[in-house]
N, C-alpha and C positions, 0 to 999 in steps of 0.2 A: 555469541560464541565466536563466530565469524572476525568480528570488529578485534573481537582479543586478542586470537592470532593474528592477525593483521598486524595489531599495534606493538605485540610481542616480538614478529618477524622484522618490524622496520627499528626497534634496537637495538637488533643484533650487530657487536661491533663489525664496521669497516663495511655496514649492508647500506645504501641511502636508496633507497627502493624512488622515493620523489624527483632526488636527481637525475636518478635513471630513466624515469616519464619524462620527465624536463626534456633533457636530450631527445627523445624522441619524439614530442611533440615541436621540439625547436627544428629538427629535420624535416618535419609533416609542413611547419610554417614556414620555410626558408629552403625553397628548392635547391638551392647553391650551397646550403650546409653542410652536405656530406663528405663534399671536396677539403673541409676544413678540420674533418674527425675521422678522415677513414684511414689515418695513416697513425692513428693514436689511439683509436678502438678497435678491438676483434668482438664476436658478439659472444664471445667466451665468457666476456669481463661484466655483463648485464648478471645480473643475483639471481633475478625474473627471467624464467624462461620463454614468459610472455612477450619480456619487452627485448629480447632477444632475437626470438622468434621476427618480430617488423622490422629491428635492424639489420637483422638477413636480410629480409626482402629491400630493403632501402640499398644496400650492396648490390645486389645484384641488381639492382635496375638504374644505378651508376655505372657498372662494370657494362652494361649494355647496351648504355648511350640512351637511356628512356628516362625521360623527366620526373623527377618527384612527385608526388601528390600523393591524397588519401585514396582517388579513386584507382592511381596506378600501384601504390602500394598493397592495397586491397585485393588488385590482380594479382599481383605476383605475391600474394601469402598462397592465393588458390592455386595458382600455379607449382608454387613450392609444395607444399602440405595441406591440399584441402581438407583433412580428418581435423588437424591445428587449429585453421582458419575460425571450421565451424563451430569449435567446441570455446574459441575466445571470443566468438561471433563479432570478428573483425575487429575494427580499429575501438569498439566499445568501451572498452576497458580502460581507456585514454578519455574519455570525453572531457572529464570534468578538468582534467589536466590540460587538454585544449581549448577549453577557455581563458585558465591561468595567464598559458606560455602567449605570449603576441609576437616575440621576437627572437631570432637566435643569435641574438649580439656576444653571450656568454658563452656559447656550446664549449666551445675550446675550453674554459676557465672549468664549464662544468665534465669535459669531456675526460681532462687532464685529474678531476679526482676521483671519475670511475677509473680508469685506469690505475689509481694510489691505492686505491678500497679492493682492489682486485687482486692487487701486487700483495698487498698486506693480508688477506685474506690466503694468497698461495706461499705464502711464506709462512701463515700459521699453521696451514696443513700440512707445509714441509716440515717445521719444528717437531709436532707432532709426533711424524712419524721418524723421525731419529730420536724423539724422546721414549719411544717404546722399543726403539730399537735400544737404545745407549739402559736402559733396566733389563735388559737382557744379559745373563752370567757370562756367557760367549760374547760380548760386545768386543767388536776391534776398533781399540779405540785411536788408532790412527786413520782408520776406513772411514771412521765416521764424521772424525774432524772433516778428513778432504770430504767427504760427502755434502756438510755441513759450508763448506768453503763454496764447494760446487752448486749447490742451490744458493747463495749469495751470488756468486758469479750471474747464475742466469737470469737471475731478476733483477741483480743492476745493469747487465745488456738491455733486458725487455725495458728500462725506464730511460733508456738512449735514445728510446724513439722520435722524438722531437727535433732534437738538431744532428743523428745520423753523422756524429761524430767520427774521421777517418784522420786518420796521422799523416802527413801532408806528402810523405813518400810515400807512401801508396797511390797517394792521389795521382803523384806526379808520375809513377808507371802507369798508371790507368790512363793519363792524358797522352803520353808518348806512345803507350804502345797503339791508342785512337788517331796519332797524326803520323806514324809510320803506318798504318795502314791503309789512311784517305791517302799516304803517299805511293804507296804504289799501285792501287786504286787508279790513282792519274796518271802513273807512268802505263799502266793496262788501256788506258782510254776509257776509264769508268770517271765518270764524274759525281763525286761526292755531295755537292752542294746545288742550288739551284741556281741557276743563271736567268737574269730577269731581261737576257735581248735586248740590252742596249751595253753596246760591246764600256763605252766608257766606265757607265756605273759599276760593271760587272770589274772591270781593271780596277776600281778606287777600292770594292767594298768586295771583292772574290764574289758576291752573290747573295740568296739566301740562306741562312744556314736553320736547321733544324734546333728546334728551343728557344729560338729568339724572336722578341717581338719588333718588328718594324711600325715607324708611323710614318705614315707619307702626310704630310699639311700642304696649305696653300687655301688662298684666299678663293672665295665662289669665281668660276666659270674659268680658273686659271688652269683645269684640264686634268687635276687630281684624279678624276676617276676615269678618265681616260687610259692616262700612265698607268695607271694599277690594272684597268682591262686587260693592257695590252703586254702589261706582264705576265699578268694570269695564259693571255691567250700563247706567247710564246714558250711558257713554261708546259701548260697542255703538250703542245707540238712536239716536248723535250722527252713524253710519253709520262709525264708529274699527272697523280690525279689532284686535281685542283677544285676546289669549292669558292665560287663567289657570291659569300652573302651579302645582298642590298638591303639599306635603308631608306635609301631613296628614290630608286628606278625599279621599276617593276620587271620582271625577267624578260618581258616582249623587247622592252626600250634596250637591255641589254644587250640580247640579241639581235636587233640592228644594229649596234654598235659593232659587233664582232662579225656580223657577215660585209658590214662596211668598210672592215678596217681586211677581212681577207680579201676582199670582191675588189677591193680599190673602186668601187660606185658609192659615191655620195649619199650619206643617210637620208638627205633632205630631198633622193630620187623615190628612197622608198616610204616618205611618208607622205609627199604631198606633190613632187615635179615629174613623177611617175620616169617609167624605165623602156628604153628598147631592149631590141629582142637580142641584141650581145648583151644589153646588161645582166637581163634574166638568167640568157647562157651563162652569165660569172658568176652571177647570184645563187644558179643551182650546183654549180661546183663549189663554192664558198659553205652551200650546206651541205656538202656531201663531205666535205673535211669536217665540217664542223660534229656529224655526227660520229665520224672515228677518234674525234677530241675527248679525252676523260675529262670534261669540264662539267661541274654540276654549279646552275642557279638557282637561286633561292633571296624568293622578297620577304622580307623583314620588319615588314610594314610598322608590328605595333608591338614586335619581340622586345623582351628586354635582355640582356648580356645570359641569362642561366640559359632562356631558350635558346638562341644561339649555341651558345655552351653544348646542349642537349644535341643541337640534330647534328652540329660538328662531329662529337663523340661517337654518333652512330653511326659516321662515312667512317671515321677512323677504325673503329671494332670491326667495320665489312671489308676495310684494307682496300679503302676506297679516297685515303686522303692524304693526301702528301704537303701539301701548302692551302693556306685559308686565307683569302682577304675578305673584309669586314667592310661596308661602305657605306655611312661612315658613323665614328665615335658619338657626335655631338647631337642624330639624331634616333641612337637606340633608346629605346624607352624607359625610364626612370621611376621605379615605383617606392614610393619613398611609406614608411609607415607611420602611425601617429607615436612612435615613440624617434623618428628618425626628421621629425619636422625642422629641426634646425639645420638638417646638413647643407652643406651648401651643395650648388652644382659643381663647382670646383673639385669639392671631394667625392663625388656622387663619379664623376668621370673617372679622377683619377682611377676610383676603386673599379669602372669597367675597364682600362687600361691594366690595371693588376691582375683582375681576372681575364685580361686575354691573353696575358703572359703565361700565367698559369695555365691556361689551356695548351701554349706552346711546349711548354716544360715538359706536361703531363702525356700530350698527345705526340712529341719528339717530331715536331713539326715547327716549319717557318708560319707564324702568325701576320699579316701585313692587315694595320690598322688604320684607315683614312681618319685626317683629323681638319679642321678648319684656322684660318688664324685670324685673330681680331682683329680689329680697323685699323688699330698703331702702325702696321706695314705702308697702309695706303696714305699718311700721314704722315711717314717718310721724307727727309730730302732725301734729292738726290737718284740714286735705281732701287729707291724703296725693297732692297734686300731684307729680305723677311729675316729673324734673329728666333733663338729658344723662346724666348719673354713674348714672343708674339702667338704663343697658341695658345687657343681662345680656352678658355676654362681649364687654365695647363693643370691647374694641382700639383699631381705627382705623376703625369704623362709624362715630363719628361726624364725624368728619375728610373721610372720603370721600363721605357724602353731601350730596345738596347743601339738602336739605330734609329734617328731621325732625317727624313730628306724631306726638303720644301721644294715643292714646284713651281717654279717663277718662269714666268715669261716675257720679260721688256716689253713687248710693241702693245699688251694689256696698258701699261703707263704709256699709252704712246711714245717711248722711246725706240729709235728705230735704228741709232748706230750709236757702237760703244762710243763714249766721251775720250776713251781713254784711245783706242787701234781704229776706232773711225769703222770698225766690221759691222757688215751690213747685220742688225740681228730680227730682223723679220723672216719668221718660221724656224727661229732658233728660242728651243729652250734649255734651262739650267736645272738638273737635280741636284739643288746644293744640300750634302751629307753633314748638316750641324753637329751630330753626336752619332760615333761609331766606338762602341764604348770597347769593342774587339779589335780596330783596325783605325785606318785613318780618316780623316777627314776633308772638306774640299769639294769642288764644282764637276761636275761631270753634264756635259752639254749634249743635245739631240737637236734632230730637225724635225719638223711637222709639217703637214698640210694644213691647211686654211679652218674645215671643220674636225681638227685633230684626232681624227680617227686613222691615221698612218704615220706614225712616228718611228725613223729611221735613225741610223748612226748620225754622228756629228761630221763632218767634211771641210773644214776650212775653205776648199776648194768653189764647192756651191755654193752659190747666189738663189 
C-alpha cells in the first residue's frame, strides 16, 4: 500500500521526488555544492518536506561558515527541529540514494529543473485559483486579467535568478553613486581600499580592492611569501582584520617571520644563533604589537579549497575578516573522485583559483592567492622576466584573477646591475603587475634585507 502511494506521489506532474534526493545527496557529497545551488533554490521548491527539511539545515550551516557533511548536517536538523529530526531518524531516508549519487557534477542542471517543477507547480495553483474565481457571476474581468498578468509577472522574475539580469543604467548609478562615495570617503581621510605598504605598488594598482582576487607568483625561494606576510602584517597595522592561511609554513615558522620582520632581529637569531638581551627587549615589544594585531593564522596542511572556504566564511560571519591570503595555490589539496580521474591538474587549479574568487565575491573581501611558476622563467635569456605563460599549472589562474604580480628578484640569477642604467640592483626587487584587469599595468620596485624579512619602499638614492 505504502510502495503505491509512493509510486502514485512520484507522477504527479512537475513532482521529481528522485531529483530532489539527487540534489541532496549531491550536497551531502560535495561540501562546495551549496555555493553552486543556493542562489537557485529556496527549500520552498523541494515537493518532500523531508528533503526540505536537510536543505534548511545544509543553508544554515553555509550561512554560518560550518562545513558540510552528514555528521554536521545531522547537527543542525537537531539543532533546527529535533521533533523533525527524530521522526525521519536523520539522513535515513536518503541512503539508498547515497549510494546512487557519487558526484555533484550536475546539481546545477538538476538544481535549475527543481526550481522549473516548482515554478510550474505555482503557476498551476495560480491558474486554479482565478479559474474559480473567473466562474464566479461577479467575476471582474479586467481584475482578473491583471491578476492573471501579475502572477506571470512574478514567476518570470523568480526564473531571472540565474543571470540577475539589470539594464545597464541602473547598473551605472549604482557604480557612480559607489565611486562618489569612496570619493568623499577620501576626501574625509577614510580610506576605502587596502593598501598593501609598499608605497610603489599601491601608486600602480590603488591597493586591494574588495571582490577581487590577486595572485602573487614567482619562482621557489624568490620571497613570495615573504611579500604577501609583509602585506598582510602592514594591512593588520592599517586596523584590516586579516586571515593568513598556509600551506606550507606552519603558524610557529610564521610567526617568526613577523616578529622578525617587526623586531628588525634576524630569524636565523631566533632559531639557532640565539639572541641578546636587547634582542629579547625588541622581540617582546615585537609581541606586544603583534598581539594588538587582528591578524589570524592558520596551517593548511592537508585542507583542500571547500575547507579553507569553511573556516574563511566563519571569520567573515564573526566580522572578523577583511582581506585573506592563501599560501599557496599549487600545494592545497586535491581530491579528485573516481568519476573526475581524468581531470588534469591544470584544471584542478584552475577551478581552486575560481573558487577563490568566488569566495572574494561572496565574502566582499580582497582574496590574495600565492601561485608558483614553472622553470621556462629560469630558462630565460637574458633577466629571465617571468611572463602570464610561465604559471605553473596556469589553466584558468590567469583568466580568473583579476590582478596578477610576479616577484622577481635579479641578484637570485646572479645579476647584480641593470645592463641597461648600470643600477646597483642588490636588495632590489620588482613587483611586476602582468594583468590589472581594473587598472594599469607595470614594474613597481622595493628594497630588502638579505633574509627578506624587511622590505621597505624603493629609493634610487640607497645603495
Amino acid at each position: 500500500m505504502e510502495e503505491a502511494q509512493k509510486t502514485r506521489r512520484e507522477i504527479i506532474p512537475n513532482i521529481n521526488l528522485p531529483m530532489e534526493r539527487a540534489v541532496i545527496a549531491g550536497l551531502l557529497t560535495g561540501p562546495d555544492a551549496i555555493f553552486d545551488v543556493a542562489d537557485r533554490l529556496q527549500p520552498e521548491m523541494f515537493s518532500d518536506p523531508r528533503n526540505a527539511f536537510v536543505y534548511r539545515a545544509v543553508l544554515s550551516l553555509a550561512d554560518r561558515g560550518v562545513g558540510v557533511d552528514m555528521l554536521t548536517v545531522e547537527n543542525e536538523m537537531v539543532r533546527l527541529d529535533y521533533g523533525l529530526y527524530q521522526q525521519l531518524n536523520g539522513l535515513s531516508f536518503l541512503s539508498e540514494m547515497l549510494l546512487d549519487v557519487r558526484t555533484d557534477a550536475h546539481i546545477r542542471i538538476h538544481a535549475d529543473e527543481l526550481a522549473r517543477c516548482y515554478t510550474l507547480r505555482q503557476l498551476v495553483n495560480g491558474l486554479k485559483k482565478k479559474e474559480t474565481e473567473a466562474q464566479l457571476s461577479s467575476a471582474d474581468l479586467p481584475e482578473l486579467l491583471a491578476g492573471v498578468e501579475e502572477l506571470a509577472g512574478s514567476l518570470r522574475d523568480g526564473m531571472a535568478h540565474i543571470s540577475s539580469m539589470e539594464e545597464a543604467g541602473i547598473v551605472a548609478a549604482r557604480v557612480l553613486e559607489q565611486s562618489y562615495r569612496e570619493q568623499t570617503e577620501r576626501e574625509e581621510g577614510k580610506i576605502t581600499r587596502i593598501r598593501s605598504g609598499l608605497y610603489d605598488l599601491d601608486k600602480l594598482t590603488g591597493g586591494f580592492y574588495k571582490g577581487e582576487l590577486t595572485v602573487i607568483a614567482g619562482r621557489p625561494s624568490m620571497g613570495k611569501s615573504a611579500v604577501a606576510l609583509w602585506m598582510a602584517l602592514n594591512m593588520a597595522r592599517q586596523g584590516k582584520a586579516v586571515a593568513f592561511f598556509s600551506v606550507e609554513m606552519g603558524k610557529e615558522q610564521n610567526v617568526t617571520r613577523l616578529l622578525s620582520m617587526i623586531s628588525g632581529i634576524d630569524a636565523d637569531c631566533l632559531r639557532f644563533r640565539g639572541t641578546s638581551a636587547a634582542d629579547r627587549f625588541r622581540l617582546e615589544q615585537a609581541r606586544k604589537e603583534l598581539e594588538g594585531l587582528p591578524i589570524m593564522l592558520e596551517y593548511c596542511g592537508s585542507d583542500t579549497i571547500e575547507d579553507i572556504r569553511a573556516k574563511a566564511q566563519s571569520l567573515n560571519k564573526q566580522g572578523k575578516l577583511d582581506a585573506l591570503f592563501i599560501d599557496y595555490l599549487n600545494l592545497i589539496n586535491i581530491v579528485v573522485s573516481k568519476n573526475q580521474l581524468q581531470e588534469t591538474t591544470d584544471l584542478a587549479l584552475g577551478n581552486i583559483a575560481r573558487k577563490a574568487k568566488l569566495m572574494a565575491e561572496e565574502m566582499e573581501i580582497p582574496v590574495v592567492l600565492l601561485a608558483q611558476l614553472n622553470r621556462e622563467v629560469d630558462r630565460r635569456q637574458g633577466m629571465h622576466l617571468p611572463v602570464l605563460s610561465d604559471l605553473r599549472n596556469s589553466g584558468a589562474i590567469e583568466q580568473v584573477a583579476d590582478v596578477v604580480v610576479f616577484v622577481y628578484r635579479a641578484e637570485k640569477y646572479n645579476i647584480f646591475y641593470d645592463p641597461k642604467t648600470k643600477e646597483d640592483l642588490r636588495g632590489v626587487g620588482l613587483l611586476l603587475v602582468a594583468k590589472n584587469r581594473n587598472g594599469a599595468t607595470g614594474g613597481a620596485k622595493f628594497r630588502y634585507n638579505p633574509a627578506m624579512t624587511c622590505l621597505t619602499d624603493y629609493d634610487p638614492r640607497v645603495i
